[in-house]
Backbone as CSV, one residue per row, in Angstrom:
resi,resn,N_x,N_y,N_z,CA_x,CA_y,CA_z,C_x,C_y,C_z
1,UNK,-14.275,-28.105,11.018,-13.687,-26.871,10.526,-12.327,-26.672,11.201
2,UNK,-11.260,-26.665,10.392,-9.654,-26.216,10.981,-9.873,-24.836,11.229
3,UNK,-8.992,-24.293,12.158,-8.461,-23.522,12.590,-8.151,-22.045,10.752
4,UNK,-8.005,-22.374,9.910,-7.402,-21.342,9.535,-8.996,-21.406,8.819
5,UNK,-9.954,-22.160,8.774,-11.075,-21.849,8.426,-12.062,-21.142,9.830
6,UNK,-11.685,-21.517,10.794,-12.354,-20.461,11.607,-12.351,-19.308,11.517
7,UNK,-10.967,-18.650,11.518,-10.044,-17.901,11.096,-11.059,-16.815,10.138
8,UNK,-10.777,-17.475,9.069,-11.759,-16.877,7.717,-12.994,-16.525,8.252
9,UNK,-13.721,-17.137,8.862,-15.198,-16.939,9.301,-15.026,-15.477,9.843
10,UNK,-14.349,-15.609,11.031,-14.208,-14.540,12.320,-14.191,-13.303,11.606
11,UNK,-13.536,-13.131,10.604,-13.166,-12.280,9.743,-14.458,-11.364,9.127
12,UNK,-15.146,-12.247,8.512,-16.583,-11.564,7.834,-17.926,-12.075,8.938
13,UNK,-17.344,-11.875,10.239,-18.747,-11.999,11.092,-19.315,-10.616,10.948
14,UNK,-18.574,-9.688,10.724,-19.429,-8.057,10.821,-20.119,-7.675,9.697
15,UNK,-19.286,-8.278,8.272,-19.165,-7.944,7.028,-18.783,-8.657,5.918
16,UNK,-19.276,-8.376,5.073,-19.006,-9.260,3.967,-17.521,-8.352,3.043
17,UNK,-17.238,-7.462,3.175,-15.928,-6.850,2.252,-14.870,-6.178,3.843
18,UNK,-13.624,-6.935,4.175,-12.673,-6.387,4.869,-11.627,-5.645,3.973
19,UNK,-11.041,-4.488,4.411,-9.710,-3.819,3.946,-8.550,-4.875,4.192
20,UNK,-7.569,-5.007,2.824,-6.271,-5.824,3.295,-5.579,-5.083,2.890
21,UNK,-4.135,-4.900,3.699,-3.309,-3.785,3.797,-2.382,-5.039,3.233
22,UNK,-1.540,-4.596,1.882,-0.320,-5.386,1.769,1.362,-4.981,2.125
23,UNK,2.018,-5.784,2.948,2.868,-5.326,2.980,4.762,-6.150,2.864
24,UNK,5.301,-5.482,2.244,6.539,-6.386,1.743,7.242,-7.228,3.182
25,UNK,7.411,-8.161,3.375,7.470,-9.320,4.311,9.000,-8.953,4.569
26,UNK,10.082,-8.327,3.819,11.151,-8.392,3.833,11.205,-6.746,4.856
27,UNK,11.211,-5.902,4.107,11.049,-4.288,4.198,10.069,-3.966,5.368
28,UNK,8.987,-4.274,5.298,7.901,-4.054,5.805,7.300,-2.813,5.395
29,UNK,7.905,-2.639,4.276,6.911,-1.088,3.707,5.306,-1.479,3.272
30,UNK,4.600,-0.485,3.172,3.439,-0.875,2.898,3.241,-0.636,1.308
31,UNK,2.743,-1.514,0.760,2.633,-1.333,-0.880,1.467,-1.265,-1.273
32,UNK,0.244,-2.031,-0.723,-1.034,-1.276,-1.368,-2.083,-1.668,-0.277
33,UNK,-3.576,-1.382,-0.624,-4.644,-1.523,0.230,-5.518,-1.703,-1.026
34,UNK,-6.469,-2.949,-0.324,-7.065,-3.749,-1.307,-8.149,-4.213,-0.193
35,UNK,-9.261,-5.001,-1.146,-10.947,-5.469,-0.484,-10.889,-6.658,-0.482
36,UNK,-11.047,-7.329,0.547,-11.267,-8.862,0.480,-12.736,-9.133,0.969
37,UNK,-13.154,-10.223,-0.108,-14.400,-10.666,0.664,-14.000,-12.159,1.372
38,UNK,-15.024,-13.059,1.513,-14.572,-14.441,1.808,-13.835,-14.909,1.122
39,UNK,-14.438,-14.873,0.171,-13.969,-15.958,-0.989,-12.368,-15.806,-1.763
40,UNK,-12.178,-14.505,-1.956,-10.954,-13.727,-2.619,-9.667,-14.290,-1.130
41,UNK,-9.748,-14.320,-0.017,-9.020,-14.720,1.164,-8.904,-15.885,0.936
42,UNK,-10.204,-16.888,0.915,-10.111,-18.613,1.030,-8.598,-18.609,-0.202
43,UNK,-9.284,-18.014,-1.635,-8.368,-18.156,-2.694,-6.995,-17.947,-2.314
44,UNK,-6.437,-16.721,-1.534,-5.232,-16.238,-1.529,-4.552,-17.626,-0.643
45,UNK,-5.115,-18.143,0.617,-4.478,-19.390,1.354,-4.252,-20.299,0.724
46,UNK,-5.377,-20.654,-0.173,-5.332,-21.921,-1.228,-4.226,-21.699,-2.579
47,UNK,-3.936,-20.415,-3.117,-3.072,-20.216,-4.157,-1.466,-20.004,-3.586
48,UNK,-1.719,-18.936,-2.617,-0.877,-18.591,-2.174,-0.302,-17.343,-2.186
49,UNK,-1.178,-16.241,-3.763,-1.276,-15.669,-3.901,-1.947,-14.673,-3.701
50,UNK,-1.936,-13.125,-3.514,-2.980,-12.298,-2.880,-3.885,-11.905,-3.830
51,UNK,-5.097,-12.391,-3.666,-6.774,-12.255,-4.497,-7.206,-10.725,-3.815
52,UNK,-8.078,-9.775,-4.603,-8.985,-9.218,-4.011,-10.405,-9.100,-4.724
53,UNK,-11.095,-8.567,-3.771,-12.198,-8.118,-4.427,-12.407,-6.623,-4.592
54,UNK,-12.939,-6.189,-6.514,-12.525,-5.398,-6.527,-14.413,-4.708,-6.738
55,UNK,-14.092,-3.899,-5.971,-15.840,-3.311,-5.618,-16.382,-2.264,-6.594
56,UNK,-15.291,-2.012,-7.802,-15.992,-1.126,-8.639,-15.936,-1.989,-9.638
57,UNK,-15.330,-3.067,-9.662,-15.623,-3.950,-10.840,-17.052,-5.688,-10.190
58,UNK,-16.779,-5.463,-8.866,-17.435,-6.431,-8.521,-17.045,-8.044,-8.709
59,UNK,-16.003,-8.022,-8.961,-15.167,-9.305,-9.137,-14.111,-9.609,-8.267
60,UNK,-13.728,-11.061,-8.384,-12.038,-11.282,-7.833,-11.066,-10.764,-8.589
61,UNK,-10.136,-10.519,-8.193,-8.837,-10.312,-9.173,-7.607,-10.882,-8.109
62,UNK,-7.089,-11.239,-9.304,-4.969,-12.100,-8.546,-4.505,-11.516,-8.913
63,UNK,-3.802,-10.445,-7.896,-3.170,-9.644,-8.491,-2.165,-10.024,-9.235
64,UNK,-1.357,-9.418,-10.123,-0.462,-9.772,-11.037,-0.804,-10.810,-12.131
65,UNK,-1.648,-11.070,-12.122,-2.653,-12.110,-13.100,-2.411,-11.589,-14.663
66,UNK,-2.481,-10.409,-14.781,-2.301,-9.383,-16.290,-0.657,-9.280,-15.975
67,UNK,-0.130,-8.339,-15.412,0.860,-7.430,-15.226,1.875,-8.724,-15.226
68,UNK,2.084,-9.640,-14.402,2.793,-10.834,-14.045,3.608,-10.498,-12.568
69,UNK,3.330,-9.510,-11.952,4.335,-8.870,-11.273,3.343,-9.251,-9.619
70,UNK,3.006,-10.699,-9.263,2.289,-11.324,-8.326,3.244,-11.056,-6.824
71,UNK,1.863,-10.861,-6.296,2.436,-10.871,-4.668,2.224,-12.175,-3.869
72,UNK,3.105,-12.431,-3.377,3.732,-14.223,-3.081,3.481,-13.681,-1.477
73,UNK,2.553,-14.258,-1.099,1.832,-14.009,0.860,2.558,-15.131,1.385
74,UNK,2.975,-14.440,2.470,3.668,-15.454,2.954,3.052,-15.663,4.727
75,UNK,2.559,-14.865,4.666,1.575,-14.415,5.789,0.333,-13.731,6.164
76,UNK,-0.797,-13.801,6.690,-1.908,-13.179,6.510,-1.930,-12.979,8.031
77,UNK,-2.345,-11.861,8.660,-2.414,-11.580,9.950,-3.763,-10.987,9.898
78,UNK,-4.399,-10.658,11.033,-5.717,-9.729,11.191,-5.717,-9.135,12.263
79,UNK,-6.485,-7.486,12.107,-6.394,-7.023,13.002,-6.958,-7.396,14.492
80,UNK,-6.805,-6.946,15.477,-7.291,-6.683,17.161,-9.065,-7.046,16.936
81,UNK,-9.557,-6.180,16.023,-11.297,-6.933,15.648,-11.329,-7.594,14.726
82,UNK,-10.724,-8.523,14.155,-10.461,-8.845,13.120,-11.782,-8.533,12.189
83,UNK,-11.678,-6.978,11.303,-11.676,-6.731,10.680,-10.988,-5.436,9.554
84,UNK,-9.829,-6.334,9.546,-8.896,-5.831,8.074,-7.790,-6.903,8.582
85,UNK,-6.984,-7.346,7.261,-6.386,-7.973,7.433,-4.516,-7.288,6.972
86,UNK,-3.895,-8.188,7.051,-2.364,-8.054,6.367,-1.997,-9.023,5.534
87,UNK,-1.858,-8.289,4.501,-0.872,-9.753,3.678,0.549,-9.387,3.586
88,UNK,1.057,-10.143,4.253,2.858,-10.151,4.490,3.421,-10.588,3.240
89,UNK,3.603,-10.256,2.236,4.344,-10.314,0.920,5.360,-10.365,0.274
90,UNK,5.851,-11.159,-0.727,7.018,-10.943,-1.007,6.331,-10.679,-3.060
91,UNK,6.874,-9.257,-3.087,6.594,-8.753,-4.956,7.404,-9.612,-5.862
92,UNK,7.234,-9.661,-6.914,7.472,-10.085,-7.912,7.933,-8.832,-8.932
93,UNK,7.335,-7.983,-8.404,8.122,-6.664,-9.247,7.106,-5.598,-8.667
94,UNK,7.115,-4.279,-9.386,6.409,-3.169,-8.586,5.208,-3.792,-8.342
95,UNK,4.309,-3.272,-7.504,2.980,-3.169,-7.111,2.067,-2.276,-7.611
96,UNK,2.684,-1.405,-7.807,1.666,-0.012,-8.392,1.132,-0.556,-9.793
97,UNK,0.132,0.268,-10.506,-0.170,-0.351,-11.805,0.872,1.046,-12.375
98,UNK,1.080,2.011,-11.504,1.802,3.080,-12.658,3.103,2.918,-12.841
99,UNK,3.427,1.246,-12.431,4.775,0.987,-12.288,6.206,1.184,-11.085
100,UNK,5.020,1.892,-10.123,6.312,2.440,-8.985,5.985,1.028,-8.069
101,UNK,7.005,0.842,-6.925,7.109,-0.304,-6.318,5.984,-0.368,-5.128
102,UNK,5.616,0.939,-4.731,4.579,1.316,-4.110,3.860,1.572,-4.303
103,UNK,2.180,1.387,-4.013,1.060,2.456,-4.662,1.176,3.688,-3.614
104,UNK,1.434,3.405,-2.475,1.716,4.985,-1.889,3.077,5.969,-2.519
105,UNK,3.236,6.549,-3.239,3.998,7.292,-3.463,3.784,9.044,-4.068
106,UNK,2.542,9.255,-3.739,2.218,10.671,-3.609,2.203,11.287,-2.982
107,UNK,3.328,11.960,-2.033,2.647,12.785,-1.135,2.247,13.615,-0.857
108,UNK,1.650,13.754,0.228,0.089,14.662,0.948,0.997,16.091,1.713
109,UNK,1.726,15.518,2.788,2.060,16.503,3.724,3.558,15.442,4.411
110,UNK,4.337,16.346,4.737,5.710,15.439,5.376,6.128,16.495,6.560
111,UNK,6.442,16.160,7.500,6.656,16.978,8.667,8.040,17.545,8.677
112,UNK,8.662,18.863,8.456,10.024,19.464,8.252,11.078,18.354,9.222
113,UNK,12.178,18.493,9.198,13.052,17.727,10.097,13.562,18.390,11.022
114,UNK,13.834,18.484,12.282,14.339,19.150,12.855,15.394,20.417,12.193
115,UNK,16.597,20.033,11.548,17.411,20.631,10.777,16.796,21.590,10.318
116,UNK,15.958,21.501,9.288,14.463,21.922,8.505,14.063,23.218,9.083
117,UNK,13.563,22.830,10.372,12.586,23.517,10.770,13.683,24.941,11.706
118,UNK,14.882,24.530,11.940,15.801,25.623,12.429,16.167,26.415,11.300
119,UNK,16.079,25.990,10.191,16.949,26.721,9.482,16.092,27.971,8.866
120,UNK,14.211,27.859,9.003,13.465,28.542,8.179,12.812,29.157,9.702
């Protein structure tokens, strides 16, 4: 067993579904959060592309597979317990399915700015 197959193992010693956080390799913004099991990971090293597993459909999916708009990994990191990973990415076009470049782009709460917060 190589090294980037150990790797994989270490990963689902707790669990069979880890969180993968994707994020643009250039920017470093974060663009989405996605389920990997074993197998959807082995795929992404072997394609090159980022696979997940999707737990309300119960399948793999590549991303951009429909859309065409594929995330090109150029890196996979894991966390401190390794369980969740990173896929270091480079897009092919937005990420979102609603078309924005991010799937985070709703926001919740944003903290005033200094400026902001003198002026009110």
């Amino acid at each position: 067993m190589n090294d980037v197959d150990k790797n994989i193992e270490r990963c689902f010693e707790k669990t069979g579904l880890i969180p993968a956080i994707v994020q643009n390799a250039a920017t470093g913004e974060v663009l989405m959060v996605g389920f990997c099991n074993k197998e959807a990971l082995r795929k992404t090293v072997d394609t090159g592309t980022a696979w997940f597993y999707s737990r309300s459909r119960q399948c793999l999916w590549n991303k951009g597979e429909t859309s065409g708009n594929f995330l090109y990994v150029r890196e996979i990191v894991a966390d401190c317990d390794w369980d969740a990973i990173l896929y270091k990415c480079v897009p092919a076009g937005p990420t979102c399915h609603t078309g924005e470049r991010s799937c985070f782009h709703n926001s919740i709460w944003k903290q005033a700015s200094k400026e902001e917060s003198q002026d009110g």
